[in-house]
N, C-alpha and C positions, 0 to 999 in steps of 0.2 A: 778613199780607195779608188785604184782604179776601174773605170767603166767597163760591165755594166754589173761590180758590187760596188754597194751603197750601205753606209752606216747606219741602222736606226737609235739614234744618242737617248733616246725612252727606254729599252730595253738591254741598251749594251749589245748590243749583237748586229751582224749584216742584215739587214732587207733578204729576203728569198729570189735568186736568180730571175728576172721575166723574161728575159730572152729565152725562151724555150729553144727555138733553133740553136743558137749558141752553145747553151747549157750539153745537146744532144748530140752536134759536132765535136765537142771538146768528150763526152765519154766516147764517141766512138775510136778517137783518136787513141784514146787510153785501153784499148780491149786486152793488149796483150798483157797490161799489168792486172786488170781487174781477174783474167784466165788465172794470173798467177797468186791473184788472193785465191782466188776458189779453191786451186789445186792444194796450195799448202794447208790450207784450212782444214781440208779433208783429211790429212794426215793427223796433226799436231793438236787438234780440236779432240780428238777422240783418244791419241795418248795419252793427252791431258788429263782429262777424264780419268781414264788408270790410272795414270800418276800424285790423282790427288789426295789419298791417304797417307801417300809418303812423303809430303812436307812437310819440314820443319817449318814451326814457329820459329817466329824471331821475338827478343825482348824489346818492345815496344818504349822507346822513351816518351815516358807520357808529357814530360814537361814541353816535347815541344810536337808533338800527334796534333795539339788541334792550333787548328790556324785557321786565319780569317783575312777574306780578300779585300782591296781597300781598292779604291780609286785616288790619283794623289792629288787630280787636279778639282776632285767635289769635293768643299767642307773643311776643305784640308784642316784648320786649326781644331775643328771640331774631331775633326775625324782623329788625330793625334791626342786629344782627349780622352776619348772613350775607348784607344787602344790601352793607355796608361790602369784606364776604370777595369776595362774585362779583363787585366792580367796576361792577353795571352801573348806566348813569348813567340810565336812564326806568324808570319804576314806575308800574304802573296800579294803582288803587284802586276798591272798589267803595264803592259808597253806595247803600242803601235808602231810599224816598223814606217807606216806615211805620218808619224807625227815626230821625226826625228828631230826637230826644230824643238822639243820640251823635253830634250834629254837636261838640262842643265837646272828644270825645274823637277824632273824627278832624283837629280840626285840633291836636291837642297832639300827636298821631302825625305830621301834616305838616310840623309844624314841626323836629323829631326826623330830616329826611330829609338836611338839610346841604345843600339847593342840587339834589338829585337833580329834573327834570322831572318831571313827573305827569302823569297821564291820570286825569279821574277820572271811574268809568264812574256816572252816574245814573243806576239802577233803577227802573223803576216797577213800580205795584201797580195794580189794575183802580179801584181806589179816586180815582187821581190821571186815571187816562186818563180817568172818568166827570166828574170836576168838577176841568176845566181852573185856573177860580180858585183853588181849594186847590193846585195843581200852581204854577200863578203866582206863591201869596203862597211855599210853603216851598221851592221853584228861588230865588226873589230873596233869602230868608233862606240859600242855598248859595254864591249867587253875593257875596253883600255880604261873608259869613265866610269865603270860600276861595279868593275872586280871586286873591290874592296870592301864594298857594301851590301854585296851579293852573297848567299850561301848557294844557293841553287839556282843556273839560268834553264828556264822550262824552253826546249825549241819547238814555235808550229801550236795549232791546239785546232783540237775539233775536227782531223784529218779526213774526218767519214762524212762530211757535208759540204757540198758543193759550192752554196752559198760564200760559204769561208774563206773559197780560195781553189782548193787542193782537186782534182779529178781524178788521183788513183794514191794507193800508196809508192806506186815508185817516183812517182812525181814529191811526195813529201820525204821517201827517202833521200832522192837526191839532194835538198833542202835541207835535211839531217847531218847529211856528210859535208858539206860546206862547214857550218858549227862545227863536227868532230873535227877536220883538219884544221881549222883555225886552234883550235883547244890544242891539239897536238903538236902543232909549228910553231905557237907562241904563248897560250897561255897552260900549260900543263896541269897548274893547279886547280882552275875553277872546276864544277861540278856541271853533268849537264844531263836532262833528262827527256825524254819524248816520248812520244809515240800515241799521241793526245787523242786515243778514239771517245769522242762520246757513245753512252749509252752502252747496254748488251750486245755488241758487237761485232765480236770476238774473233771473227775471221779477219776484222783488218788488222786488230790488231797481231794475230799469230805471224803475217805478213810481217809487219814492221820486227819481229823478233827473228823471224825464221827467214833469211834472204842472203844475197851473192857481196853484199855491201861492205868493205872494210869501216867499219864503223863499232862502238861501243856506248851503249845508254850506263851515265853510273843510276842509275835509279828509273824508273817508266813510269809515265804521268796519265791518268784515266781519268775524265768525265764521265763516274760515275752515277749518272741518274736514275732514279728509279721514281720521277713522279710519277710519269703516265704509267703509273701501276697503282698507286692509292701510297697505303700505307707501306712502309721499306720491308716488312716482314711478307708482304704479298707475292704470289708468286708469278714468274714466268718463263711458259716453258720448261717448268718443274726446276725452276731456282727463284731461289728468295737472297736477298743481299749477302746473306753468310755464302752460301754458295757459291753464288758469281763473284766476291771474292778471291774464294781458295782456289776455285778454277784458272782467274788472270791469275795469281800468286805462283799458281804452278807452272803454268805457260814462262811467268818470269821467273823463275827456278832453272826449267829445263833448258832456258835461252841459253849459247855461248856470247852472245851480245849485250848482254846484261849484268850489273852488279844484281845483289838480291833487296833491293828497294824496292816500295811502292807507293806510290804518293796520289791520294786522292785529290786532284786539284780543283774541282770545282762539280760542286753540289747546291741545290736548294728545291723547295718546292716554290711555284707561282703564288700571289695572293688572289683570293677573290677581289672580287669590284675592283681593278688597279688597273683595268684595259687605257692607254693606251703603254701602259710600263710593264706592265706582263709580257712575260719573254714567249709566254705559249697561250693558247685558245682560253675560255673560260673554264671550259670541260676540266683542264687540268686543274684549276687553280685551288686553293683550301680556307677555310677558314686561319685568321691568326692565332686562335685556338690551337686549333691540329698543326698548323706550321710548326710552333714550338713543339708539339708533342712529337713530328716526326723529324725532326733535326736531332732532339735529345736524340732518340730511339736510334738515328742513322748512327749517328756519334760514340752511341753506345756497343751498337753492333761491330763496328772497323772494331773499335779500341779492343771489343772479344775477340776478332779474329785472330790478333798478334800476329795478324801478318799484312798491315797496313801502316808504313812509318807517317804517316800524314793527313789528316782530311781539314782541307778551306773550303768552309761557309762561303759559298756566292751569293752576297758579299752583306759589308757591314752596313753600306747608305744606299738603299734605292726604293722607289718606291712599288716597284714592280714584283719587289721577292726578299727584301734586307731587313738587316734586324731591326735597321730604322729608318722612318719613312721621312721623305723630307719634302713631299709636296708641298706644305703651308707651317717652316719652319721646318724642327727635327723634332719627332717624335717616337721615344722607345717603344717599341712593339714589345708584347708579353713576351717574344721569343726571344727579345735582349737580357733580360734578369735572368732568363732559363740558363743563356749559354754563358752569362757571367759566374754563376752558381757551378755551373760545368767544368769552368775550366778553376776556379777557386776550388774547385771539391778536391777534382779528380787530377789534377797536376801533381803530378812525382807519386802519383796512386803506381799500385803495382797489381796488377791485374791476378785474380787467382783461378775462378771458374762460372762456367755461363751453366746455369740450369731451364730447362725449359719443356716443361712439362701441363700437358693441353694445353698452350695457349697462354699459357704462366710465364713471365722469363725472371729469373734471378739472377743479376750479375756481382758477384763477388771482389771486393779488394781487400784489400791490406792497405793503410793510410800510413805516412810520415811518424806519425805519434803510435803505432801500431795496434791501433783500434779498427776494428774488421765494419766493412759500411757495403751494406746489400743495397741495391738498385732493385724496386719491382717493378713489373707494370704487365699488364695483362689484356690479350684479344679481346676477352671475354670478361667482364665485369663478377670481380668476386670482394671476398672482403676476408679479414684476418685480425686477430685480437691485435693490440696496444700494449705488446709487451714492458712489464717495468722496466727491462734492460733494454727496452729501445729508445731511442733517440731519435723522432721521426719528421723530416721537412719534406715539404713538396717541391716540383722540378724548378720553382722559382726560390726556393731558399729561404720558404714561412715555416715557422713551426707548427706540428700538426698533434695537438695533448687530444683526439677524439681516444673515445673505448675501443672502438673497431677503426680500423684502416679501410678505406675505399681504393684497390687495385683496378683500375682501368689503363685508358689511357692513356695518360699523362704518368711518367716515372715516377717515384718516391723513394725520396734516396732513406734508408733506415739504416744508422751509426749504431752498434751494439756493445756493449762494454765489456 
């Protein structure tokens, strides 16, 4: 990147600005777009809100909702392995916009995928935000080599953190509209989505929906995070992940700049002990216990909102937060069987209803072979007989023949006949 961001290649992510004076020049520059987050915000934030009774669900294809992010240039044979093992059929990829030199190793890695959908998230560097034409000439050298192997090109990500890149949204709008013209004066057909806010919020993002900009998202891309909350059912600000769902959902409803898409693209929790690959403090970090219990749990939640076409695991190899760790060799973390069991259960499942009562959740399908398969799991630690019509595995895919059921935790997927 260019100076003064810098890559940390342990966590995947920029270094935190140290230039403070720089950092503090570059917002003041940006005041009248930041005025103009505020302002729309104030409106759109609180219609929204009204507005959110009155969305429609959408029918979620479950076959391709979960997806899992990959890196092409770690592991790569391996990594092609264990996409084939965990079944699932969408794969996000990243691409750096200063590593344009390994486009020709990520499309020999795309090609490698057998037909799996892509997402592939485009990266910027302050270098591309500052001189749009260089952004224009090496975007149209992405788009001419990957069209074909692309389903989804994501523009921008993480628009709300400085470190990134970005100092306001009209600065990533403009960044936006380069991509949409290109799409519209030459490639028509590709797919393109943005509007990359990490975390809760939600004011930048009504900005990137609600603006003066000839532009169109077919789909909106959220880093949705909810570690630094604990568990994804926790709340804040009196919303809990259902919530802050149906809230952007409706924001993306209301938008004239939007198709009615929503794609969660990058999610996980921290591990503990994994400092210096942990993306965030220790505070954050969990056991690989709970890791897998709140990925199921995250996964479980979108899938009920049915108003989520997508959520990628960040990611599949790392040792900082991935389903497998690869400090001294590769090694499957519990929360790799969890998500293989996930995506073998619950692909071409068709969602029926979410019950959740004290603290209890029961998630409902209808399977392929039309045998009805409850999901429990509970805040609060209870227990439930062993009915002889159930059929009951835990979130890694053991079979469980006890008398009584133990609901915590960790999901229990129960098949009924």
């Amino acid at each position: 990147m260019k100076q003064p961001f810098n890559w940390d290649n342990n966590s995947d992510q920029p270094y935190p600005l140290q230039d403070k004076s720089y950092k503090k020049k570059m917002r003041k520059s940006q005041i009248n777009s930041l005025l103009k987050t505020f302002f729309v915000s104030l409106f759109i934030l609180p219609f929204s809100l009204i507005m959110m009774p009155f969305v429609k669900r959408n029918r979620v294809d479950s076959n391709y909702f979960f997806c899992i992010g990959v890196d092409y240039q770690r592991e790569r044979e391996a990594t092609l392995e264990l996409l084939d093992e965990l079944g699932v059929e969408r794969v996000l990829v990243r691409f750096k916009l200063w590593e344009m030199e390994t486009i020709d190793e990520l499309k020999s890695f795309l090609l490698k995928l057998k037909g799996k959908k892509v997402t592939l998230k485009v990266i910027q560097d302050r270098e591309h935000i500052e001189d749009l034409d260089l952004f224009k000439k090496d975007l149209e050298n992405i788009f001419s080599d990957l069209d074909q192997y692309v389903d989804i090109f994501e523009i921008g990500t993480t628009i709300n953190r400085t470190k990134w890149g970005f100092f306001s949204v009209d600065e990533y709008n403009g960044f936006y509209q380069v991509a949409y013209d290109l799409k519209t004066s030459k490639y028509p057909n590709i797919k393109l989505i943005g509007g990359d806010v990490i975390d809760f919020e939600y004011h930048f993002t009504a900005h990137t929906l609600f603006n003066q900009k000839k532009y169109h998202y077919d789909g909106v891309a959220s880093l949705l995070y909810v570690d630094r909350r604990g568990a994804p059912e926790n709340m804040q600000m009196g919303f809990y992940l259902l919530d802050k769902i149906a809230l952007l959902s409706t924001m993306v409803w209301l938008s004239p700049k939007s198709a009615h898409e929503l794609h969660i693209t990058e999610t996980n929790w921290p591990l503990s002990g994994t400092a210096p690959y942990a993306p965030t403090s220790e505070y954050e970090c969990v056991s690989e216990e709970l890791y897998g219990d709140y990925m199921l749990r995250y996964y479980l939640l979108a899938f009920a909102s049915q108003q989520v076409n997508s959520v990628s695991w960040h990611q599949l190899i790392a040792a900082g937060y991935g389903l497998v760790d690869n400090r001294e060799g590769l090694r499957k973390r519990e929360a790799y069987e969890v998500y293989k069991y996930m995506v073998h259960t619950l692909k071409n499942a068709e969602f029926l209803r979410l019950d959740i009562k004290r603290g209890h959740f029961i998630l409902q399908c209808l399977l392929q072979n039309d045998e009805l398969l409850q999901i429990h799991w509970s805040l609060q630690p209870k227990t439930i007989k062993n009915e002889d019509i159930f059929r009951t595995f835990s979130s890694s895919g053991e079979k469980i023949e006890d008398e009584f059921l133990n609901i915590g935790s960790s999901p229990l997927y129960i098949f009924i006949k």
